[in-house]
KESEMAR-471911 format. One record per atom (N, C-alpha, C): residue in three letters; x, y, z. Coordinates in steps of 0.1 Angstrom, whole numbers, plus 5000, padded with zeros to 4 digits. Atoms other than C-alpha are relative to their C-alpha. Last residue first. Example, Ala and Ser with C-alpha at 12.3 -4.5 7.8 and 13.67 -1.06 7.14 Angstrom:
SER499149895000SER513749895071SER499250115008ALA500949885000ALA512349555078ALA500950125000
end
This chain:
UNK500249905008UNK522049654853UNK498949974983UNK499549854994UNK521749504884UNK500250064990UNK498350005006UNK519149274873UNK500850115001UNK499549945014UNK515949314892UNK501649974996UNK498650085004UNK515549074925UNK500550054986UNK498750014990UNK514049274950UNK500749894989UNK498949924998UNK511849474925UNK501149925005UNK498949965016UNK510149134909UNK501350155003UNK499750155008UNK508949024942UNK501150054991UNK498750054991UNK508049384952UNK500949884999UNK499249935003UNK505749394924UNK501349995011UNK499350025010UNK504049104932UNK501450044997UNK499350144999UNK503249134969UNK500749984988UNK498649934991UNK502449554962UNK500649844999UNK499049945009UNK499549364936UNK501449985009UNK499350055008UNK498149144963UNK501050024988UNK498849935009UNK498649334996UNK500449924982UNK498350015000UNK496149424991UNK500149875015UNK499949914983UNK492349344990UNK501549984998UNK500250044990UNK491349214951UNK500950125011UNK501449954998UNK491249384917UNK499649885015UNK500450134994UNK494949384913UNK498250035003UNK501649964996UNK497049604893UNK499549845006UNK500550114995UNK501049564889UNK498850055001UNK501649984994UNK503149804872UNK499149865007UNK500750154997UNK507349724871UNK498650135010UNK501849914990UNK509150004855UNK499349865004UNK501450074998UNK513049904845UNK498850075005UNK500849955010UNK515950134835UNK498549874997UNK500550155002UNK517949964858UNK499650014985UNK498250105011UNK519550284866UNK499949885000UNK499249965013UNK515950434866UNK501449995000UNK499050004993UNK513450244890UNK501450054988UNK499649885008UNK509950344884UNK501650005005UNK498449934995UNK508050154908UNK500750014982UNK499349995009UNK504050124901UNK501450045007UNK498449934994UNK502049964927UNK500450034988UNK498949995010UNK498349844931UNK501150064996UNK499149964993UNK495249734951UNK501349994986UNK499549925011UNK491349704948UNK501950005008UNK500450075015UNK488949504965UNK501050074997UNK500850085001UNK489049735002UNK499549904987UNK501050044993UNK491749944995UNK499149885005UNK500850074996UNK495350014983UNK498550035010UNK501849925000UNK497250234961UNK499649885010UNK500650164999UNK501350204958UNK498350035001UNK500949974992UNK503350504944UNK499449884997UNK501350005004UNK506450574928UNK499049995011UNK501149944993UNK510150554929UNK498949994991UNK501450015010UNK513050324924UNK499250095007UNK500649914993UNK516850324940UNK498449964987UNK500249875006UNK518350054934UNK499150095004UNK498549965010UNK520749844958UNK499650064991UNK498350135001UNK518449564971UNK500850114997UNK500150154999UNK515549804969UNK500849964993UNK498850095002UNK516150204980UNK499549815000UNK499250134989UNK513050374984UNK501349954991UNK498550015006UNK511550704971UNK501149905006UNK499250074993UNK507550724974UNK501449974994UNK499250095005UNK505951004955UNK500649905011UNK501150145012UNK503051194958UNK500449924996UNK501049975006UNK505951444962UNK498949954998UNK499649895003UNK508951304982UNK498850054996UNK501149975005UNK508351005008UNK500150184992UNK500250085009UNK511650795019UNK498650054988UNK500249925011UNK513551045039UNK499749924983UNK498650055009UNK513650775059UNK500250104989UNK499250114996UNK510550885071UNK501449934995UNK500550145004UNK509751215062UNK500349885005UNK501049984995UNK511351525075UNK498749915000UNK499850044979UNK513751565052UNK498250055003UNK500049894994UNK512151505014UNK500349965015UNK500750024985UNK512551214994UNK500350135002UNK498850054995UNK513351274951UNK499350025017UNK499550134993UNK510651244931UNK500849975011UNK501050105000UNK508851564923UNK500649855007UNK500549964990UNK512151754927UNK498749905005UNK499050014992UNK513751554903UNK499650005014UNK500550124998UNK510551604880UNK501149925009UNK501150054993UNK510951964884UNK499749864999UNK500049904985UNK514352034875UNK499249925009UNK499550094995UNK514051804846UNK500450065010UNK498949995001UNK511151954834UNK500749925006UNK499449894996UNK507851844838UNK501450014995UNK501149944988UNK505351634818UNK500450115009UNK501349935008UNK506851534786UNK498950075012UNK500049824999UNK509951524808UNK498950034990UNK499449925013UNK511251164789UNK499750155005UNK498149985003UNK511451024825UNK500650074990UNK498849944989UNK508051104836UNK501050024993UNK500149805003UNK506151054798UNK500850065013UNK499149975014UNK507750704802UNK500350114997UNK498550004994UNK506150664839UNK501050024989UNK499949884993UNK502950774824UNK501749985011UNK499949885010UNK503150534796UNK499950135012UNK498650005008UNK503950254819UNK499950114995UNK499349974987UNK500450334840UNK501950024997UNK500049914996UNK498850344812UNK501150045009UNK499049955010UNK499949944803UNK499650195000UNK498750014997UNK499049844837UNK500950084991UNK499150155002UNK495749974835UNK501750055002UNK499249935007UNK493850304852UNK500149854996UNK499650095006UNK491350364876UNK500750004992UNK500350035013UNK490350644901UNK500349894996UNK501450065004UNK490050614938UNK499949954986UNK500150125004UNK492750854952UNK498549954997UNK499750074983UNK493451204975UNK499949804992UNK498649955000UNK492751404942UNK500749955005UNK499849874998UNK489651204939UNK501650004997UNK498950034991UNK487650844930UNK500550195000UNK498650045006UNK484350864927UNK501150035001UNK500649925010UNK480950834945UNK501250024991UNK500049875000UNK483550634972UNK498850044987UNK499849925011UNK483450244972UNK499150185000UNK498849974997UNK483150015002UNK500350174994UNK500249894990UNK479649914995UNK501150055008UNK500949885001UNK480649794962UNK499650085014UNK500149914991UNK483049584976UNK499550104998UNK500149905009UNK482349254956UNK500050135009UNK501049925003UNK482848974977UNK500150124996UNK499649905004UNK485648694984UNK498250054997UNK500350045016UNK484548425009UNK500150164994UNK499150115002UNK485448475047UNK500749944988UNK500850155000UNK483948795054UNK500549914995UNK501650024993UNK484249175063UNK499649824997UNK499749954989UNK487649245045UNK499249965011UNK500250154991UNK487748935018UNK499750115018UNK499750024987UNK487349144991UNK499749945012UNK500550044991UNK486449214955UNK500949995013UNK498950084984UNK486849464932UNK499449935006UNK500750014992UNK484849454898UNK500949975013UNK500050094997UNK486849544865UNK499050015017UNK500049954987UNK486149834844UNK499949875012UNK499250104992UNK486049704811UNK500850055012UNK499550105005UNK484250004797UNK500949895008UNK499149965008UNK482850244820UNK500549864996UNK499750145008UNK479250254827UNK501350034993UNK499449975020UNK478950564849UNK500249904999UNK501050025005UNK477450464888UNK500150044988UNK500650134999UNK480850474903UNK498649954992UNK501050094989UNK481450774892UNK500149904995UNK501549995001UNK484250844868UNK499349975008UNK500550034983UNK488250874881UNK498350054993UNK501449895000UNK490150844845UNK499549985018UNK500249964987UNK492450634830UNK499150105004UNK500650094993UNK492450444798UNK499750035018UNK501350025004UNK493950664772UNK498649945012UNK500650114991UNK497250714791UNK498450044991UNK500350115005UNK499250894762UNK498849885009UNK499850194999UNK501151094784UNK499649884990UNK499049975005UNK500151434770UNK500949875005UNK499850005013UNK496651314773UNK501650064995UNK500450115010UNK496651194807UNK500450024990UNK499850115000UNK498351444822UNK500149924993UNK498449975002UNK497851794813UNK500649865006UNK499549935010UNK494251744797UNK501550065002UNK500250095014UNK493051454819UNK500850104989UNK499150135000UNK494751614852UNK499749924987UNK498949974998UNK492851944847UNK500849924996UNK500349935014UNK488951834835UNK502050045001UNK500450195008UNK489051564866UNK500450084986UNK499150094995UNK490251874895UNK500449894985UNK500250134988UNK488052094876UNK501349934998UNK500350165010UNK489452384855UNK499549935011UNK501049985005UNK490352744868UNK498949874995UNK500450025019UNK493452654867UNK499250044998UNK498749965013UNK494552814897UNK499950024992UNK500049864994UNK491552734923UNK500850094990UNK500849925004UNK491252404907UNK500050125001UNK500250015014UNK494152304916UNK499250074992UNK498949935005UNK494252394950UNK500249994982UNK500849824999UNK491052234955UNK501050064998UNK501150015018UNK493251894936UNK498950115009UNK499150035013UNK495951964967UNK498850034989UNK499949815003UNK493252034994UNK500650024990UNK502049925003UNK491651644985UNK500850195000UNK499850055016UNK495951554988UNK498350074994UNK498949935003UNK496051675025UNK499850014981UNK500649874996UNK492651505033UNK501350114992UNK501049995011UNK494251145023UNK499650174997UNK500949914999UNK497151255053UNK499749974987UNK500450065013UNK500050985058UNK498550065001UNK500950104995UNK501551135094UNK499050014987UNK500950085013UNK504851295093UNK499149915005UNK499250234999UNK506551495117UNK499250024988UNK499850064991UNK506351885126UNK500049875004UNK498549975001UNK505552085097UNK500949935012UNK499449985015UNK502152185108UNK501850015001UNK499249855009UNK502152175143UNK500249964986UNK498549994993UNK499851835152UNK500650134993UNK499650074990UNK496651755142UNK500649975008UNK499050095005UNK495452075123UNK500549895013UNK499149924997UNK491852185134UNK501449934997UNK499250064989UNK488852075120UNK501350084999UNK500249954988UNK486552275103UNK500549975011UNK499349905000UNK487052185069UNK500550105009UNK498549984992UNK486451875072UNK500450075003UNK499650104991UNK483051805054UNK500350025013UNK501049894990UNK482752195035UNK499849825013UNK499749914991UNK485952035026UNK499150075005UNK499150054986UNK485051695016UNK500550145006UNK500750044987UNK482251874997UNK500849935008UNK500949894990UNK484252124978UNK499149935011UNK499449964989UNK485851814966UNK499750115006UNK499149914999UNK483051714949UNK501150025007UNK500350015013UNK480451414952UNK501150094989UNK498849925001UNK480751384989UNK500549954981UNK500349925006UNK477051234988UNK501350135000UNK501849985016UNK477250904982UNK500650145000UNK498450045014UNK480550845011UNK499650004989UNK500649895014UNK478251105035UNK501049934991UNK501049915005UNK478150835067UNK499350104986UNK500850095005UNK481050635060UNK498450085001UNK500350065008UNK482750905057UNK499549944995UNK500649865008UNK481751075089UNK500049964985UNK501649954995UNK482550775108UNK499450104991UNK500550054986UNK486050685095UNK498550044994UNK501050155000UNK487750785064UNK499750005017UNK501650005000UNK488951135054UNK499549845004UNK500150075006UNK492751145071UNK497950014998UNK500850085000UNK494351405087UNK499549934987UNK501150005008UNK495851755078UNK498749895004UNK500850024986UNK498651755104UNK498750044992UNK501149864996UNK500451945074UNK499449935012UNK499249974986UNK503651655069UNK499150185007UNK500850004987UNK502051495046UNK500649975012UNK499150084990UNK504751535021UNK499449965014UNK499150105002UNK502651714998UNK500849895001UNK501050105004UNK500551905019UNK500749884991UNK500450094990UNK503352025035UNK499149894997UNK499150074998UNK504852165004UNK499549905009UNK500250095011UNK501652324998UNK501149885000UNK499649965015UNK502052505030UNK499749874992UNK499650085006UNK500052465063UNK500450014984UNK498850074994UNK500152745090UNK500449904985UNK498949914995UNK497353035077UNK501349925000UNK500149905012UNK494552795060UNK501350114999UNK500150065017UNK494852545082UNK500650124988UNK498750054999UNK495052755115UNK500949914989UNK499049934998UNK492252915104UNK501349985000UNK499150104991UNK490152615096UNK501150115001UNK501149954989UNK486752755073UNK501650005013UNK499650144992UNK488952785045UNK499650055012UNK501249974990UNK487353155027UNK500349835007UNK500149944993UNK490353195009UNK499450015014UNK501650044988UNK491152864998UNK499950145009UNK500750005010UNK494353034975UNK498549935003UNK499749925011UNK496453194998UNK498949964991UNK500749854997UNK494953015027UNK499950114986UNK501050065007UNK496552685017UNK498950134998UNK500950074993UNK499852855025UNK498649974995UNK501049974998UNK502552904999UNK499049935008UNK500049964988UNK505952755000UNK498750085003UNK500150114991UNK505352564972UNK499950005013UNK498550054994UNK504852834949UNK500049945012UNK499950054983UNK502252874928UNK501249985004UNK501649974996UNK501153004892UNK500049945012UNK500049854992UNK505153004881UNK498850055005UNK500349855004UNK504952814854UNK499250095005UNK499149975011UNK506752544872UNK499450084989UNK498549894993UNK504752564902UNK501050024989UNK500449855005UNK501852484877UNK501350085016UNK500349945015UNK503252174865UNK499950185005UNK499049975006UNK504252064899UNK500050084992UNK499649884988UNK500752084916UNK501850024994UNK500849885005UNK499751854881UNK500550145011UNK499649975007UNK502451614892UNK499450154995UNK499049914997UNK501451604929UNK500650034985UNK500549844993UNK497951544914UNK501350075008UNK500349935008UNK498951244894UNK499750165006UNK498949955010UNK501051074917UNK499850104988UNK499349904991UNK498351114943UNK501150004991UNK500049895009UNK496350914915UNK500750105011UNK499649985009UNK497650584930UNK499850164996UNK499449885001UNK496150634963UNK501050034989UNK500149914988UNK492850394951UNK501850075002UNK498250024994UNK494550194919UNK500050105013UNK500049874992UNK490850084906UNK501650035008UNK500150044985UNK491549874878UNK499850075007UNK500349874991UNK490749914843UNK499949995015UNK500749964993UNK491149584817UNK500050115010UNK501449905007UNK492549634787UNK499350065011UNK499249885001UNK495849404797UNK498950114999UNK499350025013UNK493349154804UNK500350085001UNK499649925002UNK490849004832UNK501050034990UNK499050004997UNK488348734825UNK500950165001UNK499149935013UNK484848774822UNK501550035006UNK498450115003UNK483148484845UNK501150064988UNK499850025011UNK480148704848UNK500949884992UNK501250055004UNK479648654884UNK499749974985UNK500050174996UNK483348634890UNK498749964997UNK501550024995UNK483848994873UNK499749865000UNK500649874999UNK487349074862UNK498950045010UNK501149945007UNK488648724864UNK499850145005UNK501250024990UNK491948574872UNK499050104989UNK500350094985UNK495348664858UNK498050005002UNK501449984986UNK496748924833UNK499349885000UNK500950054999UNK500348924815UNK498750025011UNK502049934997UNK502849184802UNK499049844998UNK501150064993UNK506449114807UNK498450064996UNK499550134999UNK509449224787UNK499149915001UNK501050114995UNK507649554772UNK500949875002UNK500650105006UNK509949844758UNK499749865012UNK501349985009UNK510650154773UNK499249864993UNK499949915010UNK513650114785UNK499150044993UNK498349955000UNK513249794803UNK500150104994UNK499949975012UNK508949714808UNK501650055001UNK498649925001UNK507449494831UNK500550044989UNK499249925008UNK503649474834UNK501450035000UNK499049964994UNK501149254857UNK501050064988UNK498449975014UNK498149234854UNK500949985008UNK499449845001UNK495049154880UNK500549964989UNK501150035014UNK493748824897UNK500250154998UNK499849875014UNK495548764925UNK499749934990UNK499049864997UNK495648554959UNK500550094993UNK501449904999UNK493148254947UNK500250125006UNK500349994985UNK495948014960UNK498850075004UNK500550144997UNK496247904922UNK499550055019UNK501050055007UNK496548274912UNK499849875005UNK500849994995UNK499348294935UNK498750024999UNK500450044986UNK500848064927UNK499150045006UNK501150134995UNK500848154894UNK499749905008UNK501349955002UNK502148504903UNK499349844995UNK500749964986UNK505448334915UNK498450014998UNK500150174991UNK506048064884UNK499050125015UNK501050105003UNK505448364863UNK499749915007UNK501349894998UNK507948624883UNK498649934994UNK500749994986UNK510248344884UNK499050075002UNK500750174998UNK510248254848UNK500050045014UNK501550025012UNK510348644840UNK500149875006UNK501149934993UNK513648714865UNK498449974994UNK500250024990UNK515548434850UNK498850055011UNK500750174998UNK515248544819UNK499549955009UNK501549945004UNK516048934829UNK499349874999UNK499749985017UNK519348744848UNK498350064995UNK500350095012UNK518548774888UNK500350014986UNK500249985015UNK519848924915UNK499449944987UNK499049995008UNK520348764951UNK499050064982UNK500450145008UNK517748834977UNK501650054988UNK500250005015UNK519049095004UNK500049864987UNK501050115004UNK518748975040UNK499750024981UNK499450144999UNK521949125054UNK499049884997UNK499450035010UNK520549475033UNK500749835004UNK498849964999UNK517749485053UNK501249964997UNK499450105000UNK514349445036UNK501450025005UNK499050035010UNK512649765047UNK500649904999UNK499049905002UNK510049765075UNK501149914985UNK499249995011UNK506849635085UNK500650054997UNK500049915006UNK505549675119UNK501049984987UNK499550105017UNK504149385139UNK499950154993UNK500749915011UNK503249455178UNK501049994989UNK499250065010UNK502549195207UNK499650164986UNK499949895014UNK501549345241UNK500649924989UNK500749895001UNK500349185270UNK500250114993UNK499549895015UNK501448815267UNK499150175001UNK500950015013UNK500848625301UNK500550164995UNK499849995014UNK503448525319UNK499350034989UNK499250125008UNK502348295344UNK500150054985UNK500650115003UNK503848405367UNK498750044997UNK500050154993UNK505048755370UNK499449904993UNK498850074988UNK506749005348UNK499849915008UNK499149964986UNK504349035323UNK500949955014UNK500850054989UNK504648985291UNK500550085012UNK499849924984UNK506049215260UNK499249865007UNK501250084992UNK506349105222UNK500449995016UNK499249954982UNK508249345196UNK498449895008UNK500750074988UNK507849195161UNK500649995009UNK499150074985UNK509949355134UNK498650005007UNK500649904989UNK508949295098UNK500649975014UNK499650044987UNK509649165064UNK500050095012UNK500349914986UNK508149135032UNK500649945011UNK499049984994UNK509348865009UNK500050115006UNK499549895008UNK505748745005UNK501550015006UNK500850045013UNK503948415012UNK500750124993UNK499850165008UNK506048305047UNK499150044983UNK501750015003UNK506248705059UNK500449834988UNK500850005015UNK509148725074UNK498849944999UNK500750075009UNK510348805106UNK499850024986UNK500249955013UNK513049055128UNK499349824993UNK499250075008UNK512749015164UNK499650074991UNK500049915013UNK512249215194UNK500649964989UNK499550085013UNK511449015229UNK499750104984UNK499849995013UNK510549135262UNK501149954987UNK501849995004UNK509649065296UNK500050024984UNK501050114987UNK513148865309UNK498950024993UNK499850024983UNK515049065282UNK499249925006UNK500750104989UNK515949035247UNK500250065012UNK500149914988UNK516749285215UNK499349905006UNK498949825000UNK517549205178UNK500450045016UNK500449904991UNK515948835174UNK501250154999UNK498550024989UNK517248725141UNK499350065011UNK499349995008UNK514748555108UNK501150035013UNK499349954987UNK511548395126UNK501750044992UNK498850084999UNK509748275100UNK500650085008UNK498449995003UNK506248385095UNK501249935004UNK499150034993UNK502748295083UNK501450075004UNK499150165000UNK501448265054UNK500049965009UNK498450014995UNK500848625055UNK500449864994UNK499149935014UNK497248665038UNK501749995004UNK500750105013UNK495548355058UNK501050124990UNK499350085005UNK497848525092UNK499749874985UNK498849885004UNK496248865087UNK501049834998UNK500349925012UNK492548685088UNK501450064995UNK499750175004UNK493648445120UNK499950074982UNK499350035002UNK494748805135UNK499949904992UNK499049935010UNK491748975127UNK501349984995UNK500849995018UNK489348715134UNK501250074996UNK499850114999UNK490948685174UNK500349994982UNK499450015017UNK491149035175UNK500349884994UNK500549935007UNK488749015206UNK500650074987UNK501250115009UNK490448705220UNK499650124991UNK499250025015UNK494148935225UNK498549954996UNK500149865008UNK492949075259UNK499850004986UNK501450025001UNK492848675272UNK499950144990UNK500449895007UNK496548655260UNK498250025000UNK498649914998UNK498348315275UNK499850144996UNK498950034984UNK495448115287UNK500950044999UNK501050004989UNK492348255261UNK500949965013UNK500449864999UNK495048345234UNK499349985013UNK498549924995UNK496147945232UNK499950195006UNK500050034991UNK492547845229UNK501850035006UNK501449904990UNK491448105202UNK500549895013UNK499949884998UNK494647945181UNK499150115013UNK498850004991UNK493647615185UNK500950155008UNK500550034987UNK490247705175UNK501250005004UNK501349944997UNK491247905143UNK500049995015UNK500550124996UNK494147665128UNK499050125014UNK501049965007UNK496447885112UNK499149935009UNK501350135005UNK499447645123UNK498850064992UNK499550065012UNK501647965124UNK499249894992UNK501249935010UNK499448165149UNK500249964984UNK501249985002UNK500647905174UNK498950054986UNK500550195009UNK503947825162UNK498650025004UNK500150035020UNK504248225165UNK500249825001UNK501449895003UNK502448265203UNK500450004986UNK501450134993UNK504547905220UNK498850134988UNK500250145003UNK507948085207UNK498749954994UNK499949905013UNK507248465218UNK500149834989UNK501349975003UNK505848305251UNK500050034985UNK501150124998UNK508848115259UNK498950044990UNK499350105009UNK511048435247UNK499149894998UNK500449935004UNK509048645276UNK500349904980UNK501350004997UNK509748405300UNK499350104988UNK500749914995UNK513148375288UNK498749995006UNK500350084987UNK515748125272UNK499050125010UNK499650004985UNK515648325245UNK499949895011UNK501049884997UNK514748165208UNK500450055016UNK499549954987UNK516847965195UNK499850115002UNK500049794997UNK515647955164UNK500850065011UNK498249955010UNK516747525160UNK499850185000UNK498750044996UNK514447485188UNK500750104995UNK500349864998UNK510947665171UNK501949995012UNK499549905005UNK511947385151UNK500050115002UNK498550104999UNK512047075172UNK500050204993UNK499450014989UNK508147235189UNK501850004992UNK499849845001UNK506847295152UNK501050025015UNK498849945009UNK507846925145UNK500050145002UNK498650054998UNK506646795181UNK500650064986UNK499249894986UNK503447045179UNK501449965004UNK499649805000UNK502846905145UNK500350005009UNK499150025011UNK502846505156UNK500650154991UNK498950014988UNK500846555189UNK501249984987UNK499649904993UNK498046675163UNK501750025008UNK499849925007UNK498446405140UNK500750125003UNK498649975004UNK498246185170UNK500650074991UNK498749904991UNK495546355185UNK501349934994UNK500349864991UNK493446325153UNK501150045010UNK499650034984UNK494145955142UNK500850145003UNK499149894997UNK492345905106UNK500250005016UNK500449964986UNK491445555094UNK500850135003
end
């Protein structure tokens, strides 16, 4: 016999004892920040939609998005408020399925009865008084197995995964299927899409030819897009800029994309597109994560080389790396074990995001690659089969004017637990994936995932925050 409200009245007393032991403000604002995570914690749809409707009516119309954000979260845990007053509340959480962590600012208003008028969730760096402990390389491998087949069992990744010490392979296994209709499993072989992954490739190639001297960084886009429809573009934003998207360039997706996403077939066509808009903000004047920036980058390329964007990066990339297996081909090419993204973005049950998917992938991202490519391009990094050691310094290392001076070339440059690692993460709709590149470890940790982030980045992260310190 089942007994519904007591069940019920049996959670709300254990989430009630333990939203206690947080000690959470004594506040009106505190109350609410309480009553609004055991709420979104349960998961639990209606309950949820009936707590929003008397403490957050505003809130119903993201109802889906939040119950959708808390099925990939977990959940979170309440780790230390930072900042309290009467209307507001600023903690630091975690993410209950990943070791991601975030601060959550939550506002009401000042009178009775309190209702919630702003909640906002921004992911940030693990802070060092939350740092995970270390692991032995052993150690690290049975956890990193036990993790990922969780998440396999949860139906939360289906991908690779690759760690490699000095060059040599510790970890290499792959997960889930390829293609669910087929039932063809995935495999070291298989070809993922690693959307803004190839931005590492196209700041390397814009390296290459600053390093023999066929550009210089400080050059405006103009110099070599003569006829750029965007004056102010063409005149103000340097190659530098574009790099560190810090041009006020903008981003290609929305409305217009989805409109011509067939027939932008070239990069000449995202710029006869775009090319007309005006920069966003002063070139050179903050940072704001510009796709568009990276599309002028691979026209920049070509402009130089002479070569297509696709004919460039295979012949000074790929092939002096060794990556066999990468590439950015239409979508409508039959390319060998080419896996099938799927995604949960639009609907409750995973689905194949073909109608998500670009004509093919670009300068700006899209292409595919494997895990074990992906090693051999971080090998050909470090040995300089690609740039010097000037230039591959420069390539990696953050730039002011960035966030944390965390974003250098096409490159991301973070500190986790104590090392430093760099690279680049990719995510879309089906598709998602991370390579870090951490060298006084002398580890590479790839990850591919043929589902909706964050499943790879979840992995990989995993295995960064607990690497062996040496």
């Amino acid at each position: 016999m089942r007994f519904p409200k007591l069940a019920s009245f049996l959670l709300l007393s254990i989430s009630l004892i333990c939203v206690a032991k947080t000690k959470f403000p004594d506040t009106p604002a505190g109350h609410q920040f309480a009553a609004w995570l055991e709420s979104f914690n349960r998961g639990d749809t209606n309950l949820h939609r009936e707590f929003l409707q008397k403490n957050s009516p505003s809130r119903i119309s993201s109802l889906d998005r939040e119950m959708s954000f808390r099925q990939r979260t977990g959940g979170f845990d309440l780790k230390k408020i930072d900042e309290s007053t009467a209307t507001k509340v600023t903690a630091l959480v975690q993410e209950r399925s990943s070791d991601q962590m975030a601060r959550l600012t939550l506002e009401v208003q000042a009178e009775e009865p309190h209702q919630i008028i702003k909640i906002e969730l921004s992911a940030i760096p693990r802070p060092a008084e939350y740092a995970l402990p270390h692991l032995s390389e052993s150690a690290l491998l049975t956890a990193t197995r036990k993790n990922v087949e969780a998440d396999v069992a949860a139906d939360s990744f289906a991908g690779a995964v690759l760690i490699a010490k000095h060059g040599k392979v510790v970890l290499s296994e792959a997960y889930g299927l390829a293609d669910r209709e087929h039932k063809t499993s995935n495999t070291l072989k298989t070809r993922f899409r690693i959307g803004s992954m190839n931005k590492m490739f196209t700041a390397v190639s814009i390296l290459q030819l600053a390093q023999a001297r066929k550009l210089e960084l400080t050059d405006t886009v103009g110099k070599y897009l003569t006829d750029y429809p965007n004056k102010d573009i063409a005149s103000k934003v340097t190659i530098h800029q574009l790099l560190t998207h810090t041009g006020g360039t903008g981003d290609i997706f929305g409305p217009e994309f989805d409109a011509h996403r067939l027939e932008l077939r070239t990069l000449q066509d995202y710029v006869n597109l775009y090319g007309n808009r005006a920069p966003k903000f002063e070139p050179g004047s903050r940072w704001e994560y510009s796709n568009y920036g990276f599309i002028l980058l691979g026209a920049i390329i070509e402009k130089v080389s002479g070569q297509s964007y696709y004919d460039y990066v295979r012949e000074h990339v790929y092939v002096p790396a060794g990556m066999t297996s990468t590439g950015s081909e239409p979508e409508d090419n039959a390319v060998s074990d080419r896996s099938v993204g799927y995604t949960k973005m639009d609907s409750a049950a995973w689905a194949p995001n073909t109608d998500a998917l670009p004509y093919r992938g670009s300068s700006a991202g899209g292409g595919y690659s494997t895990a074990e490519d992906l090693v051999r391009f971080a090998d050909a990094l470090q040995s300089h089969k690609l740039l010097d050691a000037l230039y591959t310094e420069m390539l990696t290392t953050g730039k002011q004017g960035t966030p944390n001076y965390s974003y250098a070339y096409g490159f991301e440059d973070r500190m986790v637990n104590g090392a430093r690692c760099f690279g680049h993460g990719g995510g879309a709709p089906g598709m998602n994936g991370d390579l870090k590149i951490c060298p006084r470890t002398g580890y590479v940790i790839a990850v591919l995932a043929n589902l909706d982030p964050p499943a790879a980045s979840r992995v990989s992260d995993f295995v960064a925050n607990r690497l062996p310190e040496r």
